[in-house]
C-alpha positions, 0 to 999 in steps of 0.5 A: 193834661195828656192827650192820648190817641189811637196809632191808627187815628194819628197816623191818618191825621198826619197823612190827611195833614201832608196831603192838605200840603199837596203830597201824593196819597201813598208818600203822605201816609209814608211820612205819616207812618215814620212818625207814628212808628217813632212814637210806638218805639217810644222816641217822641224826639222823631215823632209827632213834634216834627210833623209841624217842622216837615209841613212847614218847609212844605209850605214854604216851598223849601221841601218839594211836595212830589218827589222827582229824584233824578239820576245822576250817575248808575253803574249798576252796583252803585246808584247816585240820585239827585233828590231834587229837594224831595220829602227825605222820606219819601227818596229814602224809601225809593232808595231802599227799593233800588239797594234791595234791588241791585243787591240782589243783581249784584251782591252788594249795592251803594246808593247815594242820594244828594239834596234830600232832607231829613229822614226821621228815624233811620231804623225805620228804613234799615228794618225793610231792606233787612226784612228782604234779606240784606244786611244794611247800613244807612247815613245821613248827614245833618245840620251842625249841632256839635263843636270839632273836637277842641272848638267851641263852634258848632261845625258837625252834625249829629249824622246818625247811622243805622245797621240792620240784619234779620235775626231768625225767630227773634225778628230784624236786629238794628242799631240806630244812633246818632253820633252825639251823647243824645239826638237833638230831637230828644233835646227839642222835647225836653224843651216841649215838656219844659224840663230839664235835659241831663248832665252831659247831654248839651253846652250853651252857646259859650261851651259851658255844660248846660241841663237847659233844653232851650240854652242847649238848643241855642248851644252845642250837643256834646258828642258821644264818646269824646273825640271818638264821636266827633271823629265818626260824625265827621267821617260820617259827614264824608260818607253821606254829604261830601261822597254824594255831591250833596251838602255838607258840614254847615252847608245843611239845614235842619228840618226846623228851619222853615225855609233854606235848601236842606241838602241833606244826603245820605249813604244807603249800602246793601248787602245781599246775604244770599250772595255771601252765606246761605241765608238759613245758616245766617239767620241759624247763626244770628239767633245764637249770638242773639241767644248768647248775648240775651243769656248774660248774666244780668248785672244788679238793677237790670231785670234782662239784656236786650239787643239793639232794636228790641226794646223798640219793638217791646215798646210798640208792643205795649203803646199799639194797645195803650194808645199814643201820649203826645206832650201838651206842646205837641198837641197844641201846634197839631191843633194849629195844624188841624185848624190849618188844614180842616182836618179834625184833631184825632179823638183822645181815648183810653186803653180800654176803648183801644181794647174794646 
C-alpha cells in the first residue's frame, strides 16, 4: 500500500534520525533536506531510500558525524580541503560558501574536496551557488558501476556532474546527470519496487543486457551515449578524484556499503557573473534563450518543451501539496530506523489534509 507523508514531516524525521547518529542539529537538517528535496523533484533514486545507506556508515564509524575539513592547500582562487571522512553533504555545502565567496574576490574560484562521500543530488548544490549569482559546475566521482568501454568489468563510476546559472524570471537553470544510460540510484529502486528496469539501462555481471534490477545491481550500468559516456565519466574521475588527491576509480566505496572509507571527491568551479557581464544583461540574455527554446515547436506526443531543471521544480510544485509516496521497501527500513532511534515514523496522510 502506499505510505504518503508531509514533506515537512519527512524532513524532520530524517533530520531527528541523523542526529540520534550524532550529527550536529543544523547539518542533520541539511542531510535531511537533500533528501526531501530529491523526493519533491520526483527522483525517489536519491531520496528517502538512502537515509538507511547514510545512517549506516555512520554507525559504523566509516562516515564522521561532525565534520571537520582540513585545509590542504589555498591560494586564494583555488581551494583544496581535506574532508576528513565528513557527511559529502554537509563538506559539500561548506564548499559552496567558500566558491561563492572567492568567486566573488577573484572572479572564478575551484575548490577541491578529498575523502568526502556521496552527495545525493548535485543540483541541489549547484542551485545555491547560481541563487548567489555564479554560474556553476559540480563533479563528483563515484564507486565503479560501469565497464571501460570494450571491457567487461566494471572500472568507472557513474561520476555525475551538475551545471547551473540563474535564469531571470524564469528561476535557476540546472543540469544534473550522471554519465550512465540512468543513475544507479534509479536501478536500486526499481529493485525496491520489485520491477523491472528498462531495456538499456544495465548488463549483469557476465555483460549480457539485463532488465533485472537485482542482476544489474550485481552487474554493470551501461553508459550514456557509448563510448562517448565512458570517455566523460573517466575524465570526470580526473577532475573529482585524481586533480583532488582523493580516491578514485575502484578505489571509492559507495554509500551502500556500510562500512569502507568512501574517498569520494569532487570538483566545485565558480564563476562570478558580475566579473564576466553585467548581471542584469546576463539574466535579460538567459530569459531569451530560455523563451527561444521553450517556443519550439512541440514534436507529436509532447505537450511542452522544458528546460533542464524545469520539470523538477513543476514536480515539487505539485508533491509539496500532494504530500510525498514512499515505496513500501522505503518504508519498511524508515520503521527499522524509527524503531532504532525512537523517533516515531511521520503519520501518513492525504492531499486533503495537506490542503486543509
Amino acid at each position: 500500500m502506499p505510505h504518503t507523508v508531509g514533506a515537512a514531516d519527512l524532513l524532520g524525521f530524517a533530520a531527528a534520525t541523523t542526529e540520534a547518529h550524532g550529527v550536529p542539529p543544523a547539518d542533520a537538517r541539511l542531510l535531511a533536506d537533500t533528501l526531501v528535496t530529491a523526493e519533491l523533484w520526483g527522483h525517489p533514486s536519491h531520496g528517502m531510500l538512502r537515509l538507511p545507506w547514510y545512517l549506516g556508515r555512520l554507525a559504523s564509524g566509516a562516515t564522521a558525524a561532525v565534520a571537520a575539513p582540513e585545509v590542504v592547500s589555498d591560494s586564494g582562487a583555488v581551494l583544496v580541503v581535506d574532508g576528513c571522512d565528513g557527511l559529502g553533504q554537509v563538506l559539500t555545502d561548506h564548499a559552496v560558501t567558500w566558491g561563492v565567496e572567492r568567486a566573488r574576490r577573484h572572479g572564478i574560484s575551484a575548490v577541491g574536496v578529498r575523502n568526502s562521500g556521496h552527495f545525493g543530488t548535485a543540483a541541489y548544490f549547484t542551485r545555491k551557488a547560481a541563487e548567489q549569482g555564479c554560474v556553476a559546475l559540480l563533479a563528483t566521482n563515484a564507486s565503479p558501476a560501469m565497464a571501460p568501454w570494450g571491457g567487461r568489468e566494471k572500472r568507472v563510476g557513474t561520476n555525475p556532474w551538475s551545471i547551473a546559472a540563474p535564469g531571470g524570471r524564469y528561476g535557476t537553470v540546472v543540469m544534473d546527470i550522471a554519465n550512465t544510460a540512468v543513475a544507479r540510484g534509479k536501478i536500486y529502486h526499481a529493485e525496491e519496487r520489485g520491477e523491472p528496469i528498462p531495456a538499456g539501462w544495465a548488463a549483469d555481471a557476465d555483460g549480457v543486457p539485463t532488465t533485472d534490477p537485482r542482476r544489474a545491481i550485481e552487474g554493470l550500468i551501461l553508459p550514456m551515449a557509448g563510448h562517448k559516456g565512458y570517455a566523460i565519466s573517466f575524465m570526470f574521475d580526473v577532475l573529482a578524484g585524481v586533480l583532488t588527491g582523493s580516491a578514485f576509480g575502484s578505489a571509492v566505496v559507495g554509500p551502500y556499503h556500510a562500512t569502507g572509507r568512501s574517498g569520494v571527491g569532487h570538483l566545485l568551479i565558480c564563476v562570478d557573473i558580475a566579473a564576466m557581464a553585467d548581471p542584469a544583461e546576463f539574466e535579460q540574455r538567459m530569459e531569451t534563450l530560455v523563451e527561444e527554446t521553450k517556443h519550439t515547436p512541440a514534436a507529436p506526443g509532447t505537450a511542452e518543451v522544458f528546460v533542464p531543471g524545469e520539470p523538477e521544480a513543476r514536480t515539487a510544485e505539485r508533491l509539496r501539496g500532494e504530500g510525498i509516496t514512499l515505496a513500501d521497501g522505503t518504508w519498511s527500513s524508515l520503521g527499522r530506523i524509527a524503531d532504532a532511534t525512537a523517533v516515531p515514523l511521520p503519520a501518513p496522510v492525504t492531499p486533503q489534509e495537506l490542503s486543509a
